[in-house]
C-alpha positions in Angstrom: -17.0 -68.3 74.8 -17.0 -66.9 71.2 -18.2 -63.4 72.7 -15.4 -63.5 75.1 -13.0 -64.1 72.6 -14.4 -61.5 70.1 -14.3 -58.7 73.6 -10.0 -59.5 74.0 -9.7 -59.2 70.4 -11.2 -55.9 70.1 -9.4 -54.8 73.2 -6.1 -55.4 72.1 -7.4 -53.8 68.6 -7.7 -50.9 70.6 -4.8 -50.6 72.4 -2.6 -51.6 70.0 -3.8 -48.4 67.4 -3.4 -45.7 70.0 -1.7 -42.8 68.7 -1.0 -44.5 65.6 -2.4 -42.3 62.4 -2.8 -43.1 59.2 -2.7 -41.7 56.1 -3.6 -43.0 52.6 -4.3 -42.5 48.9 -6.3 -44.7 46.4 -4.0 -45.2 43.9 0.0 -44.9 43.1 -0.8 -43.3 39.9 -2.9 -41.2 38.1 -2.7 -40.4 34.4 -4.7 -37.2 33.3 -4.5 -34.9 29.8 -3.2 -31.6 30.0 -5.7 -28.6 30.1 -7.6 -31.0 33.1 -8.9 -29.7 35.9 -8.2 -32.6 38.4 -8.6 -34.3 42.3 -6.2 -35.9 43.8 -7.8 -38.2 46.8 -6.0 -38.2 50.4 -7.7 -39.8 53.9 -6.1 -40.2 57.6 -7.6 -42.0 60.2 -6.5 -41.2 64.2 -7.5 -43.3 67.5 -7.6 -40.2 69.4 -10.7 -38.4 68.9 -10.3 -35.4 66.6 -12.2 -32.9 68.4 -10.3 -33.3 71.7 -6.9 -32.5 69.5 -6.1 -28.9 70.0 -4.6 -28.2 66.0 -4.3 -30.8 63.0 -2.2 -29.7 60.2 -2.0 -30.9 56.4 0.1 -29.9 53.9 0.3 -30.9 50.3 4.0 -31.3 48.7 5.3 -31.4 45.0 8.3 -34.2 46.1 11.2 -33.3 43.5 11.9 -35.9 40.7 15.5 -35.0 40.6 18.5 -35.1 43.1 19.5 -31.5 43.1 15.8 -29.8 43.2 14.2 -29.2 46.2 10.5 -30.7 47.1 7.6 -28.0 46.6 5.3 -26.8 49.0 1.6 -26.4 47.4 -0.5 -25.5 50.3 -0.7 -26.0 54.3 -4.3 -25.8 56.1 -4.7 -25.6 59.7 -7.6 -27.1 61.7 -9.5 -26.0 63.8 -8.7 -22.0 62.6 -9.9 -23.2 59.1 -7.1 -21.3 57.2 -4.9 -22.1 54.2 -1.7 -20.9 53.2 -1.2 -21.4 49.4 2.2 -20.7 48.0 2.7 -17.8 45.3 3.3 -20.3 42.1 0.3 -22.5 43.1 -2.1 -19.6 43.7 -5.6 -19.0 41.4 -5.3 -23.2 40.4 -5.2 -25.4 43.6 -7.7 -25.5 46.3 -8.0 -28.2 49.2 -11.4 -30.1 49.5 -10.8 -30.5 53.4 -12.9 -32.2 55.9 -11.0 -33.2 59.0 -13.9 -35.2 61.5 -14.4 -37.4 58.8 -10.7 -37.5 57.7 -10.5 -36.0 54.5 -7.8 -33.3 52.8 -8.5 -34.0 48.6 -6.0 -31.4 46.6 -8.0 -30.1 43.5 -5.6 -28.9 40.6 -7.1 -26.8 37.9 -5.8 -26.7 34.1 -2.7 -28.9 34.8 0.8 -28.7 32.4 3.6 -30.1 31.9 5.1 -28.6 35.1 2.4 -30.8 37.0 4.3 -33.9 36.2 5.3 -34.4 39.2 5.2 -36.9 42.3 2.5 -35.5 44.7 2.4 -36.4 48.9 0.0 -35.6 51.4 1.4 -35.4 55.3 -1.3 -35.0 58.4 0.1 -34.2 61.7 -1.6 -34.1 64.7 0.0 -33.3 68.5 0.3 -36.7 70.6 -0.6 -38.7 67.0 3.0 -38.7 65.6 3.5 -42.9 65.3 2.1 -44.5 62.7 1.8 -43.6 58.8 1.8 -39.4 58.6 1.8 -39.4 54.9 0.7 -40.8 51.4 2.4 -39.9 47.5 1.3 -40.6 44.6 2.6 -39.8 41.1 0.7 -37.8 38.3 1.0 -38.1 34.7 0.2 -35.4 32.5 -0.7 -36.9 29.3 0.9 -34.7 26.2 0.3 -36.1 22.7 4.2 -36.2 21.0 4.9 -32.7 18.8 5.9 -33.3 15.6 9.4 -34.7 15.2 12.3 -33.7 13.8 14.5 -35.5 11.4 18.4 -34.5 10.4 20.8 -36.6 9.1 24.4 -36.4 10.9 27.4 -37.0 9.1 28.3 -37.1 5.3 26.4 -39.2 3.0 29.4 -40.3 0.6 30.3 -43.8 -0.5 31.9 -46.0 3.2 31.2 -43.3 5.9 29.3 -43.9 8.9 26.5 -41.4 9.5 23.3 -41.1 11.9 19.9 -40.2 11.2 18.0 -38.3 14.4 14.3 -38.1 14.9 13.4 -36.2 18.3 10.2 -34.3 19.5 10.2 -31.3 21.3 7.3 -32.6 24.0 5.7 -35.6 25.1 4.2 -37.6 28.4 4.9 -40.1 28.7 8.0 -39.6 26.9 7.5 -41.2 22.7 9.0 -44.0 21.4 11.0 -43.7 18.4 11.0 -46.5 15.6 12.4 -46.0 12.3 11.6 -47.5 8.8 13.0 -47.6 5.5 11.1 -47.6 1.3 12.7 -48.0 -1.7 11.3 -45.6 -4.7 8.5 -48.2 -5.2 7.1 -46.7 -1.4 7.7 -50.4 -0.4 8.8 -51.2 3.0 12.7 -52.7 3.0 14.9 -53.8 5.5 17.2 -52.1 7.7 21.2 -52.3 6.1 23.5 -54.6 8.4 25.3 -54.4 11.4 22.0 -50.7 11.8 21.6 -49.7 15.2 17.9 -47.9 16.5 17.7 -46.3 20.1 16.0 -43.7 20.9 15.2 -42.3 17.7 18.8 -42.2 16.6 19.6 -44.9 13.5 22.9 -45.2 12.9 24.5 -46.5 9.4 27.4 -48.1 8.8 29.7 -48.1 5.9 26.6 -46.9 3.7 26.7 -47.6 0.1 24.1 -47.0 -3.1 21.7 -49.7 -1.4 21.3 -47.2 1.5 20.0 -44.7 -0.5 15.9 -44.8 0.4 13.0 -43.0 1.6 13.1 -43.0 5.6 10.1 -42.3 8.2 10.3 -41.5 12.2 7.5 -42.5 14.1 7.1 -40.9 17.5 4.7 -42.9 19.7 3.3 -42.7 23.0 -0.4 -44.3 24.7 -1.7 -40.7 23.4 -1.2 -41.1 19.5 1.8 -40.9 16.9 3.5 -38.1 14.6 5.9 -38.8 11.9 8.7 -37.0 10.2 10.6 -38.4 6.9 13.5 -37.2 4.9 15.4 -39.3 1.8 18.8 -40.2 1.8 20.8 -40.1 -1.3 24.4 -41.8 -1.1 26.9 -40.4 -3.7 30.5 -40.9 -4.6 32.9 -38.5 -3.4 33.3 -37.0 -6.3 29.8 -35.9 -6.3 30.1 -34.5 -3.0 27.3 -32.0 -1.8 30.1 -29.5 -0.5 31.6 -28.6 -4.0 28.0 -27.7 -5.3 28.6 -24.2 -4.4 31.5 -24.0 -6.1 30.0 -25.2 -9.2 27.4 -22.9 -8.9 29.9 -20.2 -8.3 31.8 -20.6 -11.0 28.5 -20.8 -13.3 27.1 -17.7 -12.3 30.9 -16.1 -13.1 30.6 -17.3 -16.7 27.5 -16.0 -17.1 28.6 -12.2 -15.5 31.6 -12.4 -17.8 29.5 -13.6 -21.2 27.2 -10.7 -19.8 30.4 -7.9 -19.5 31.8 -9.1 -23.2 28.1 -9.0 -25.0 27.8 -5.4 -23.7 30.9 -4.6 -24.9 30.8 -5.7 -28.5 27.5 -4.0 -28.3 29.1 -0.6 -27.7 31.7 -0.9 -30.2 28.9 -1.0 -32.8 27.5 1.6 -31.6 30.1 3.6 -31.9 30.9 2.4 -34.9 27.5 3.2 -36.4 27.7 7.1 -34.8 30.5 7.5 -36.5 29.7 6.2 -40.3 26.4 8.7 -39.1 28.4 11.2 -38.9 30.5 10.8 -42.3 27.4 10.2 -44.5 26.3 13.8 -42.6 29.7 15.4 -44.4 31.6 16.1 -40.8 34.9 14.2 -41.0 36.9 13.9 -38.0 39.3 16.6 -37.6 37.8 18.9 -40.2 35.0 22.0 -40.3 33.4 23.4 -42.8 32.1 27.1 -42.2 30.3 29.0 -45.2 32.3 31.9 -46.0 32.4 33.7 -49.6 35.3 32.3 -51.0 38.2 34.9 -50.7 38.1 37.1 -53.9 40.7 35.6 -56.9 42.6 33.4 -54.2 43.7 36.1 -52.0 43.7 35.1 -48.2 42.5 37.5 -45.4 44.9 40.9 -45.0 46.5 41.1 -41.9 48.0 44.4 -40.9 51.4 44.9 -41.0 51.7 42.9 -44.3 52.6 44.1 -47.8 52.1 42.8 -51.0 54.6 40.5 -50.5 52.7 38.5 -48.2 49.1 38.3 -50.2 51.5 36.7 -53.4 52.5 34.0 -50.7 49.1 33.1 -49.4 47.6 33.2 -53.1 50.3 30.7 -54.2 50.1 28.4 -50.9 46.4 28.5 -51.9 46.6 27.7 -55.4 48.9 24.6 -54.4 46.2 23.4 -52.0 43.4 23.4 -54.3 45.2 22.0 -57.2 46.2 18.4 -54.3 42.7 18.7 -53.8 41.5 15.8 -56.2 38.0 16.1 -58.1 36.5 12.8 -56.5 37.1 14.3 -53.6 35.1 18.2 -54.1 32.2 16.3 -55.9 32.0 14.1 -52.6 31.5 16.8 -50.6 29.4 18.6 -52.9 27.2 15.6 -52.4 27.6 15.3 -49.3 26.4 19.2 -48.5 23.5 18.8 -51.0 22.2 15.7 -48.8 22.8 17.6 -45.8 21.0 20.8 -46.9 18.2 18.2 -48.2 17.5 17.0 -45.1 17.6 20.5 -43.4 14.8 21.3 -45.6 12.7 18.8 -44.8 13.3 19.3 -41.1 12.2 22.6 -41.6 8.9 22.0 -43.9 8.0 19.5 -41.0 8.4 21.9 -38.1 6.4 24.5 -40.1 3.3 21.7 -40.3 3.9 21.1 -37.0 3.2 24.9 -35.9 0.5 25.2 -38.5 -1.5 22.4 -36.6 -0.6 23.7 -33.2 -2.2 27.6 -34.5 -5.5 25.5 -36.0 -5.5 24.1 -32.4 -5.1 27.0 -30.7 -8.1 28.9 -32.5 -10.4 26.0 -31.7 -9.3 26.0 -28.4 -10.5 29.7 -28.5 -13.5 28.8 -30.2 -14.9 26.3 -27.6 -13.7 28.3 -25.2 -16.1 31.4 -26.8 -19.3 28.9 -26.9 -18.5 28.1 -23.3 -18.8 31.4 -22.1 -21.9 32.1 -24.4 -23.8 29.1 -22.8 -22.8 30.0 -19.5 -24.9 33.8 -19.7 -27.8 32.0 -21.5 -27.9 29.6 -17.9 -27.8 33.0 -16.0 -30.4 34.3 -17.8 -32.6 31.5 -17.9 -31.9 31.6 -13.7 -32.8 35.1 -13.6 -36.1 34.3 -16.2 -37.2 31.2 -13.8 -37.0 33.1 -10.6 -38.5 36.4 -11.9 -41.4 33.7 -13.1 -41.7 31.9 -9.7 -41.6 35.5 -8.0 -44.6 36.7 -10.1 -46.9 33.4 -9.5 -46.6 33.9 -5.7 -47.6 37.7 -5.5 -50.3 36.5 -8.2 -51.6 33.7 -5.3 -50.9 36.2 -2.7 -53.9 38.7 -3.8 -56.2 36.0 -5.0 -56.1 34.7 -0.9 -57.0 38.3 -0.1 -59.5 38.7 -2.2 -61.1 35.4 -0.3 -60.7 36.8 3.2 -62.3 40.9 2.3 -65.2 38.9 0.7 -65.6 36.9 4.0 -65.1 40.2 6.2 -68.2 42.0 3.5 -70.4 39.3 4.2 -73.3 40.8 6.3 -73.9 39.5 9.9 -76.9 36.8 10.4 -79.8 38.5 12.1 -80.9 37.8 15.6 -84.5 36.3 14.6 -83.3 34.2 11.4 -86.1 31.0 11.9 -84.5 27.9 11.5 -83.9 25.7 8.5 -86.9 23.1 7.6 -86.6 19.7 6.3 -89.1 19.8 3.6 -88.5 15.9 2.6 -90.3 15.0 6.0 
């Protein structure tokens, strides 16, 4: 009875699965780190026997995670031709581990990104085998450790404003969490302010005072490991507002030009100043020339033509009158004056006569070494000439003493026919 029941069981087993294929994967999900070379597991199973099928044909599909992208094709093989089609952006990295009797089509992935984080189906259709289950998905999960974060602050930090403080990295899978925390200047942990709002790495502040002031940290998270990012928030009053600071600085570094522009000039003026008192103690006054002349003879000026006596009385008295304003402070001042001049003229002069008398005594010794240098230089010649005349002579000497060795050789007489040979006497 138990056998009977056991055949009608089977039976309907049998007729129920005909035409019905199906196709499955292990898991829903599988989680590997980028730069992995990967499998991802598909099997089918058909009631009608696969080699009586006249084609079977799998394809592998990257389903689209959003709404307006289109799904992917990765590859389509073709049994029992045993080809595969592989599309351009999936070529040199995926491969199909295929083996349709026993019912498997694994997809093989080789150094898998970012890009790969995708939701992954395999479809198996076969001719008269269309009800049933035709294909499996499953989602891969590149693992990415997060980058290192970034951390701004939004807003102005002035006494009663409301300002954000943003922590975000630029990669990530699964995506990081964000958390924030807070340390006084003592690098001990404190409580967020009131009425503080955390999501998704944005804190936002509310009405911040001098208590908000602190040292804050950003920790980006995910199953991989964690990065940080910090930055410190100082609060001021308005008056102390960030913004003006270039002003202040502006208006420093204008002071300081201008201090600059009036130091330069006070330093001209005594320059000019001190040229000019030069220039007096030297005996030149401004306006006036002195020329050495022989004074004209008993007062008279320089004739002109076309003057008469007349005239030379005129310029005699004219110059009488001007030498008699001139004061005697004033000639013995300029006597002075002359004498200093002609003083230091003189000792100009005596220096520039040492001065050549040094250069001449440097000259001749120049000439002198120059002399030696050419002396030593025909002593070397001749020593060259010497040497090589010596070396010359001691070959031609070595020369006839080897021909004297080979005519006594050729002089020797010949050894005679019937010479006995030499005894050993010591036997």
């Amino acid at each position: 009875m138990e056998k009977r029941i056991l055949y009608w069981t089977s039976l309907c087993m049998v007729l129920t699965g005909v035409g019905a294929i199906d196709v499955t994967m292990p898991q829903s999900q599988y989680e590997y780190a980028r730069g992995d070379n990967i499998t991802l597991p598909c099997s089918f199973k058909s009631a009608i026997n696969i080699n009586t099928v006249e084609a079977v044909i799998i394809t592998w599909t990257a389903l689209a995670l959003e709404a307006n992208v289109k799904d992917a094709t990765i590859l389509t093989y073709y049994y029992p031709l045993k080809k595969t089609g592989i599309t351009p952006p999936y070529k040199g990295r995926v491969s199909l581990d295929v083996d349709v009797p026993n019912g498997k089509a694994n997809l093989k992935l080789s150094s898998i990104s970012l890009a790969d984080n995708k939701e992954f189906e395999c479809h198996v259709q076969i001719p008269d085998d269309e009800d049933g289950n035709q294909a499996a998905s499953t989602r891969l999960v590149v693992l990415v450790a997060p980058s290192t974060p970034v951390c701004k602050i939004q807003g102005s930090a002035q006494y009663g404003q409301d300002i954000t403080l943003s922590c975000l990295s630029a990669e990530g899978s699964p995506p990081p969490a964000y958390s924030w925390k807070r340390y006084n200047v003592q690098n001990q942990p404190v409580p967020q302010p009131p009425k503080t709002t955390d999501k998704d790495g944005i804190l936002s502040l509310y009405n911040i005072s001098k208590d908000t002031s602190g040292y804050y940290i950003c920790t980006s998270q995910n199953k991989i490991r964690a990065a940080t990012c910090n930055l410190t928030l100082a609060v001021m009053p308005p008056s102390m507002n960030i913004a003006s600071t270039p002003g202040i600085i502006g208006a420093a570094v204008g002071g300081l030009i201008l201090l600059i522009l009036i130091i330069i000039i006070i330093y001209c003026c005594c320059c000019r100043k001190k040229n000019k008192d030069e220039e007096y103690e030297m005996g030149v006054h401004e306006g006036e020339e002195y020329h050495d002349k022989e004074p004209d003879r008993n007062g008279e000026g320089p004739r002109v033509e076309g003057q008469g006596k007349d005239s030379y009385e005129d310029s005699s008295v004219k110059r009488t009158e001007r030498n008699e304003e001139r004061s005697e402070p004033d000639r013995r001042d300029y006597d002075d004056r002359r004498s200093d001049y002609d003083d230091r003229r003189s000792d100009y002069d005596d220096r520039r006569r040492d001065y050549d008398d040094r250069r001449s005594d440097y000259d001749d010794r120049r000439r002198d070494y120059d002399d030696r240098r050419r002396d030593y230089d025909d002593r070397r010649e001749r020593y060259d000439d010497d040497r090589r005349y010596d070396d010359d002579r001691r070959y031609q000497d070595r020369r006839r003493d080897d021909n004297r060795y080979d005519d006594r050789d050729r002089d020797r007489p010949p050894v005679p026919n019937n010479k006995p040979t030499r005894r050993d006497y010591d036997d």
